[in-house]
Residue, then its C-alpha position, 0 to 999 in steps of 0.5 A: x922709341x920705335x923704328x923700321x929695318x928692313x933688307x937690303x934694295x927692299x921691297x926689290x930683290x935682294x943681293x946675293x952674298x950679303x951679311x948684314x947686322x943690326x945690334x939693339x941696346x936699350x936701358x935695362x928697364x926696356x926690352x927690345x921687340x921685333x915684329x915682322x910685317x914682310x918675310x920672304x927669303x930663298x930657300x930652294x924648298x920652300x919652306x919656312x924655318x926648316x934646315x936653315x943652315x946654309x941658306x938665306x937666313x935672319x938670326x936673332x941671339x942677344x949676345x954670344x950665348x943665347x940664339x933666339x931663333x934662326x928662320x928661313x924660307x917664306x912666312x912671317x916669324x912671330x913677335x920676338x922679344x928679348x929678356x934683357x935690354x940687348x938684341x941683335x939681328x944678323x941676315x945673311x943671303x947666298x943667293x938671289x932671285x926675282x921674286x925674294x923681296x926679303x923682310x921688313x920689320x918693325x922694332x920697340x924699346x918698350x916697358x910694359x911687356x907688350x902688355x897693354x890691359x890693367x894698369x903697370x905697378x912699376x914701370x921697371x917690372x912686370x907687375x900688372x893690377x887689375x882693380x874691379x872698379x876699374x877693370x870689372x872684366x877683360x884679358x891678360x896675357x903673357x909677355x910678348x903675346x902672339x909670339x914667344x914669351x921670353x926667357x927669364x922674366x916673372x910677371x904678376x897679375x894681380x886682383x884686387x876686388x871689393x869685401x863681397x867679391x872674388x874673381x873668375x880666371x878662365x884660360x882660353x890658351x896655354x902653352x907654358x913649357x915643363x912637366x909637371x909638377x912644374x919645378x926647377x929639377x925640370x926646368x920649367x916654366x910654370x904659372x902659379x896662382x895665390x890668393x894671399x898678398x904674400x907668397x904662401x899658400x900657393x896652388x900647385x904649379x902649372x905648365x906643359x899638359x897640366x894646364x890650368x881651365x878655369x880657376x876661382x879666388x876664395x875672396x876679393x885678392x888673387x894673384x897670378x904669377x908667370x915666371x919663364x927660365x933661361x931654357x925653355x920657349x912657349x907661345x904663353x897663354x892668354x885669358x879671360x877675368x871677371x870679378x864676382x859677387x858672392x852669388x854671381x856666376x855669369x860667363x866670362x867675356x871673349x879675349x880681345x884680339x891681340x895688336x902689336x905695334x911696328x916701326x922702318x929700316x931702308x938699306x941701299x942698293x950696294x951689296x955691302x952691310x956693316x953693323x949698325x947700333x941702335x940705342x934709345x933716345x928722346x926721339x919717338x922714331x927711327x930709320x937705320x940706314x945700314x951701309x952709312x951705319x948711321x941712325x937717321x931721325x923719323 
């Protein structure tokens, strides 16, 4: 399911005085993701994300506790996605002006991370496979790329080649916040790489300024883990795989670019906003009308 919100009057200039909130909820195996395709709020500098308070804003949180992020001023924010099923989207204007359009966005129920190479294991869980007659080379990324993975979500990548095989993991991009050596004293988040079905042997941590480069499987098994905390925020990583024969040793292939996909909200032209619940359903689209406060088929 997928749909469009968008601010009040848009794409024309927006009410002064307005609080307007969205409220996402979805089955636990789905995670909410927003993309924005428009973003241009008042803000008497000019200036994107910085000294939000008391200014036009957009605020995304997922319940009372845990405030994704707050952004302001002209600039697109990245993908957001949530860790659980529940997200909520609160704009609020105190001013106006001819040339602030305000923001358009598209919103997922989606189940695959965001994830869109190597084949789900299971549907309700971030468990990815890559098998070298299927994929012999390619990419993998963190959840949600282009944006900022999620809290408190583990992902595992995992690759399966044949007897005489292994496979070559190069990491083009990494921003997996911690410190070293990567474990919950610091509360960070950390990438690990295994090359037994089972959880020992492990390699040493990675995150923060201990990035990994390239890394080699012993044999035709390896496996990737990611797990973020409920503290801290990064931008993931992205990386290149290539399965190896014995003697092999040929350069990986580039990353392809990241796409995400989008969706529409139209709100009417009076300066009045009341909450409005999106839930999954069977249909594919959706238009969030915000002051009927109704969800409205595409």
């Amino acid at each position: 399911m997928n749909g469009t919100l968008a601010s009040p009057n848009f794409p024309h200039p927006y009410p002064a005085r307005l609080q307007c909130r969205v409220d996402f909820k979805a089955p636990q195996q789905h995670r909410v993701q927003l993309v924005f395709s428009h973003f241009l709020l008042y803000h008497p500098l000019n200036l994107s994300n910085r000294n939000c308070d008391a200014m036009d804003s957009v605020t995304i949180s997922e319940g009372t506790k845990y405030k994704v992020g707050t952004f302001c001023g002209p600039g697109l924010p990245r993908p957001i996605m949530s860790s659980g099923s529940y997200l909520s989207l609160v704009f609020r204007s105190y001013t106006s002006g001819p040339h602030v359009t305000g923001y358009k966005a598209t919103y997922t129920f989606l189940q695959n991370f965001g994830l869109d190479t190597g084949h789900q294991v299971e549907d309700q869980r971030c468990v990815f496979e890559y098998n070298s007659t299927s994929y012999p080379s390619g990419e993998f990324y963190s959840p949600n790329p282009g944006g900022t993975y999620p809290r408190n979500t583990v992902c595992h990548y995992i690759f399966r080649g044949l007897r005489h095989q292994r496979v070559k993991v190069e990491f083009r991009y990494f921003d997996v916040e911690g410190v070293a050596p990567c474990t919950a004293k610091s509360d960070s988040d950390y990438v690990e790489f295994s090359n037994l079905p089972t959880q020992e042997l492990l390699s040493p941590r990675r995150c923060g300024r201990f990035a990994p480069k390239v890394v080699e499987s012993d044999g035709p098994f390896f496996r990737v883990t990611f797990r973020s905390n409920h503290k801290l925020d990064g931008k993931g990583f992205a990386a290149a795989f290539k399965f190896l024969s014995k003697d092999d040793d040929t350069s990986l292939v580039q990353p392809l670019s990241v796409t995400t996909a989008v969706a529409v909200v139209n709100t009417a032209e009076e300066p009045q906003c009341t909450t409005v619940r999106v839930k999954l359903s069977t249909r594919t689209s959706e238009m969030v009308n915000l002051p009927q406060a109704a969800v409205d088929s595409g």
